[in-house]
C-alpha positions in Angstrom: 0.7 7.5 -7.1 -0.5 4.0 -7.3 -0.1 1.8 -4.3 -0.4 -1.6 -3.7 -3.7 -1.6 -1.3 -3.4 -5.8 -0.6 -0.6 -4.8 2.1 -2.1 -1.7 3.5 -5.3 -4.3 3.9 -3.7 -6.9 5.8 -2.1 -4.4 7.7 -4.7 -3.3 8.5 -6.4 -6.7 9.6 -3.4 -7.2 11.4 -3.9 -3.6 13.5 -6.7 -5.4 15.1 -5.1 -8.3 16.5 -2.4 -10.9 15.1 -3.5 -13.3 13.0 -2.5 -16.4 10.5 -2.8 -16.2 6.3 -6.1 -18.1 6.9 -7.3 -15.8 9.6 -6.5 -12.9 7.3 -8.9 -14.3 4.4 -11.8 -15.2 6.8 -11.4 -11.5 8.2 -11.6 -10.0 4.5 -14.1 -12.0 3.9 -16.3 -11.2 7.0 -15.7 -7.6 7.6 -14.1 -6.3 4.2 -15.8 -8.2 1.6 -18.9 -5.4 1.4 -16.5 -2.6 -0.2 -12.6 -5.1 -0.5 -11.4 -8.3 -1.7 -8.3 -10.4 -1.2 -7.7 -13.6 -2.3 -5.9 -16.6 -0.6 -3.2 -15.9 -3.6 -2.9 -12.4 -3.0 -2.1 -13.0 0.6 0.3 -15.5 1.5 2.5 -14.0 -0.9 2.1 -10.6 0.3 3.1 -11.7 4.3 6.1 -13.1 3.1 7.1 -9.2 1.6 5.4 -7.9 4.2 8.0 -10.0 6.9 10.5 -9.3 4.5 10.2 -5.9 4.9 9.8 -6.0 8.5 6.7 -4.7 8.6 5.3 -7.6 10.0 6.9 -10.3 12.0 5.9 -14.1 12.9 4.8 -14.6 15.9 6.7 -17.8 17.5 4.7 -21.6 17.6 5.2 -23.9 20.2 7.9 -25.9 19.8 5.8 -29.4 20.4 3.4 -28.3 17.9 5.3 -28.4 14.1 1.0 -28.1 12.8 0.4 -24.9 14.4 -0.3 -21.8 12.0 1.7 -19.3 11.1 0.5 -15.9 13.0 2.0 -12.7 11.9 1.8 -9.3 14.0 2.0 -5.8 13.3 5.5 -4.1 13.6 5.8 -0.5 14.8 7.7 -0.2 11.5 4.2 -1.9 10.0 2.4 0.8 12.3 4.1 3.4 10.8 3.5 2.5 7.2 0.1 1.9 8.2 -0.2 5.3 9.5 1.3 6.7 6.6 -0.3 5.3 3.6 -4.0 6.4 5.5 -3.1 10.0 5.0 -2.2 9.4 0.9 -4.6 9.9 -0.9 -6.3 7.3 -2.4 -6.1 6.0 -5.6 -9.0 6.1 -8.2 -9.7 3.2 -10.5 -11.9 3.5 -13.2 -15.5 2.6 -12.5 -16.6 -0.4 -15.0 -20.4 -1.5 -14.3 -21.4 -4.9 -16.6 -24.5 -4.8 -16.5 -24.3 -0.7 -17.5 -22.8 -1.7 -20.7 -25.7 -4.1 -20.9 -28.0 -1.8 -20.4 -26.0 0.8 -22.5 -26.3 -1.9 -25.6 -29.9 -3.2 -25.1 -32.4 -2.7 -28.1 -35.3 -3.2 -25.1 -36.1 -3.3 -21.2 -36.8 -7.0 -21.5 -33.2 -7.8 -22.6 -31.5 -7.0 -19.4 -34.4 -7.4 -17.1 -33.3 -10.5 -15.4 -30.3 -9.1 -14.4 -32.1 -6.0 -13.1 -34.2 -8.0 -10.6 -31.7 -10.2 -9.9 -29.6 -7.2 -8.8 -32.5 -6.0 -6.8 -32.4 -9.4 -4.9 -28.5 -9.2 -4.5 -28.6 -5.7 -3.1 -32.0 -6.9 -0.7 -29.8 -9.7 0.5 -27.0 -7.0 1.4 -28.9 -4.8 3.5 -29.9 -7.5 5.3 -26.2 -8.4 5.6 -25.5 -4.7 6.8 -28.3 -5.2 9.5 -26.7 -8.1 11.3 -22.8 -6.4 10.5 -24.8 -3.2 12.6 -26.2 -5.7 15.6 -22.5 -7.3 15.6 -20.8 -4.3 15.9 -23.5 -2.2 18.3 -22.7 -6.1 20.6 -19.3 -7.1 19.7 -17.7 -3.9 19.5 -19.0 -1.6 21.8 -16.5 0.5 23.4 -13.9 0.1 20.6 -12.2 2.7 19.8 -12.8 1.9 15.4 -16.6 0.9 16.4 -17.7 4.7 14.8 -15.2 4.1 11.8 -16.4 0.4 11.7 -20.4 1.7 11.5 -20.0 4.4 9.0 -18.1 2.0 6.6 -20.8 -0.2 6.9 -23.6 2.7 6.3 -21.9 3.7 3.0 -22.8 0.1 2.4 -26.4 0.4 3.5 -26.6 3.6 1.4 -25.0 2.6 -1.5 -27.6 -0.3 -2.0 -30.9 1.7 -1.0 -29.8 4.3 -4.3 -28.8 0.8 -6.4 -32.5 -0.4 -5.2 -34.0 3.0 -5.7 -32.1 2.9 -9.3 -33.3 -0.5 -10.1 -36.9 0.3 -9.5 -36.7 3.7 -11.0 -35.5 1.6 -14.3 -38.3 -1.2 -13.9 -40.4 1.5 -14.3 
């Protein structure tokens, strides 16, 4: 069964807290962005079904302020569908790795090399990335009841890039 995941994401950035279209993106992009992406035209669209739908609902501005940002909420109906597309199963896409085909294709080491270390840098950069995500959450989060969920997201992160690094070296060599 194929879902559309952009929903289930922002409703699940909106379980956290309300939040504006922009407020959505920066989320993604600071807590998601590791393992999901959503694009500013994936989600403005997506709200408007989502409202449509009534699994989400605007949250009213102050009448004096005709600037303000549009902030949506959660519904229990939103809950709900939440709750009920975390126990489907999820859907597999086909794994499709560039610079495997590269590799794949190459007559010699040397051909692909530069992207090799450059990888090795990227997936440096990340851990380093992960560490501060870990400080923020062990700080920011402590006592919330996702912290656990949060942490372990973020180690399959950490984990995923110490094989990649282990890979990249084992290559190398």
């Amino acid at each position: 069964m194929k879902t559309d995941s952009t929903r289930y994401a922002i409703l699940g950035l909106l379980a956290l807290e309300p939040m504006s279209g922009y407020d959505i993106r920066r989320a993604s992009t600071e807590t998601l962005s590791h393992f999901w992406h959503e694009s500013y035209g994936q989600i403005y669209p997506t709200l408007a079904k989502l409202a449509k739908e009534g699994l989400v609902r605007l949250l009213p501005r102050a009448q004096d302020d005709a600037r303000a940002r549009k902030v949506y909420a959660l519904t229990p109906k939103g809950r709900r569908a939440l709750g009920a597309w975390r126990k489907q199963p999820p859907s597999s896409r086909p794994f499709r790795n560039e610079l495997l085909l590269k590799l794949f294709t190459a007559e010699t080491l040397d051909d692909v090399r530069p992207h090799l270390e450059e990888l090795r840098e990227a997936e440096s950069q990340r851990l380093e990335e992960y560490a501060a995500i870990e400080r923020r959450i062990a700080h920011d989060a402590k006592g919330h009841r996702s912290a656990a969920l949060w942490r372990a997201t973020m180690r399959y992160g950490v984990h995923r890039s110490r094989a990649v690094l282990a890979w990249i070296e084992e290559t190398l060599k």
